[in-house]
Phi, psi and omega in degrees: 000127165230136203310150170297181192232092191302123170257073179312325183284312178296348181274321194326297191298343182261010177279302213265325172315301169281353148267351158287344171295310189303338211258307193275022160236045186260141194272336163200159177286139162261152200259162179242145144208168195221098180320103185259105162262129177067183179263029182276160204287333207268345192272280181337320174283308226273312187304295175327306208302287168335307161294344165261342175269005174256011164270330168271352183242349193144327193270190177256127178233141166223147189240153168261131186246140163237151170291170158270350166269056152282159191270151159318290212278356181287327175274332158278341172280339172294329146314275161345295181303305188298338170251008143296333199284120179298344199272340178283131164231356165243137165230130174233133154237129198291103193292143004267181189254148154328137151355300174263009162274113173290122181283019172248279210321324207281290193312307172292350177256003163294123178313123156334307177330305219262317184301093169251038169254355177053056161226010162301145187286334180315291182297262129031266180320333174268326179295338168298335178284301185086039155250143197315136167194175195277133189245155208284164195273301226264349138293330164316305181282318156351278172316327172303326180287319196284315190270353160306340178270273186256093182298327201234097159277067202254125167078355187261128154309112196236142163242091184279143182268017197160158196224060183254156158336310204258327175232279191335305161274297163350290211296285179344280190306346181270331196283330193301313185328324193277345151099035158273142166272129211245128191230147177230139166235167193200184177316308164294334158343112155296143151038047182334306200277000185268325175297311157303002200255254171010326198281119169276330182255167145210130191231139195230131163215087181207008124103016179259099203286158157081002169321308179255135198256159157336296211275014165273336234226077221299145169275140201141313200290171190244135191238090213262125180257103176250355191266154181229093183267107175292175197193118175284125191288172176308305219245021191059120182140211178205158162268175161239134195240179178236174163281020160223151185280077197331324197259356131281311188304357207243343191262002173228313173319151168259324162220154203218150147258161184251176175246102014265176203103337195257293166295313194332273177310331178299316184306324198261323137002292184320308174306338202263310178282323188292286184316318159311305190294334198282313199293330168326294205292339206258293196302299173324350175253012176266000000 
């Protein structure tokens, strides 16, 4: 048996193929932007990348590029300004932030409206409620995936693999919506890998490549790969790896994503759909 193959990119395209629709019948685009602090190479790509594909579908993407000493308060007046501008209607900043910049205060001074990265604590409380709110990009797509496969998760046994702000807890709350019974592992987590045997959905998002081995993986499940690890080659360059060990896992599993391809394009899509809705929401209030 070998598991189907979660095609992230073809799921990616018919999401922004219906959100360029949505965009060209808008009397005007909305715009997005997106903070960049400091060089890391790999923060750099995932921006260029957003700003062109929201430049491809319709929208206005503009990027804030910062040094890595910009100061907390200096990145917050840059925040400010952006969620004054009537013409923004996304604000994204791009994680991780330098050290000495706190990333919850940063996270917390972005307009709800406007967080369409869904990390606001506001947002974070309505998706917990299981009230409309902006949902984090890369579970929102995760879920898109999952329910493309299984429309009614009702009774289905979901296993999340980590439990951070940006995936983990999201990731939770959405599968509960969905009336899956939800078990969360984290670092501390006991008998990880016994738990996960148990699992109809399994989604690992901690960023350890080759963590979850086959013989994790009850057969049959559906297996969502979010982590994405560069990994330096012998011979110089680097792969991008996932947290599960794809070439056992693809021999038990009933559908897998693979790394790269699968969640990956789905996050930024997601973004791409976030952005549309804040702007819908913010003009209906008008």
């Amino acid at each position: 048996m070998t598991a189907e193959i979660i095609d992230g990119r073809k799921h990616a395209q018919t999401l922004l193929d219906s959100v360029a629709a949505d965009i060209a019948a808008m009397p005007q685009a909305p715009g997005l932007a997106v903070v960049l602090v400091g060089g890391d190479p790999a923060s750099a790509i995932y921006v260029r990348n957003k700003v062109r594909t929201a430049q491809t579908v319709g929208l206005r993407g503009e990027t804030e590029i910062l040094p890595d000493s910009v100061s907390e308060a200096e990145l917050l007046a840059i925040i400010a300004t952006l969620n004054a501008r009537d013409d923004i209607d996304g604000i994204l900043v791009q994680l991780p932030l330098p050290p000495h910049i706190n990333t919850l205060r940063i996270m917390a001074a972005v307009d709800p409206a406007k967080d369409v990265d869904g990390l606001h604590a506001l947002n974070a409380g309505r998706l917990l409620h299981g009230a409309d709110a902006l949902i984090p990009c890369t579970p929102l797509g995760c879920m898109k995936l999952i329910t493309s496969l299984v429309p009614d998760l009702t009774g289905y046994h979901a296993v999340v693999i980590g439990a951070s702000n940006i995936v983990g807890k999201p990731m939770a709350a959405l599968l509960l919506d969905e009336r899956a019974t939800v078990t969360q592992t984290h670092i501390h987590t006991r008998d990880t890998q016994f738990i996960c045997r148990g699992a109809d959905i399994l989604v690992s998002a901690v960023g350890k490549p080759g963590l979850v081995r086959g013989d994790w993986i009850k057969p049959r499940a559906i297996v969502i790969d979010v982590g994405t690890t560069r990994v330096e080659k012998a011979g110089g360059g680097h792969d991008v790896r996932g947290d599960v060990a794809f070439d056992e896992a693809v021999k038990v599993a009933g559908a897998i994503t693979p790394v790269p391809g699968g969640v990956g394009p789905m996050t930024i899509a997601c973004l791409m759909e976030n952005t549309v809705k804040a702007a819908k929401a913010r003009r209906a209030r008008r």
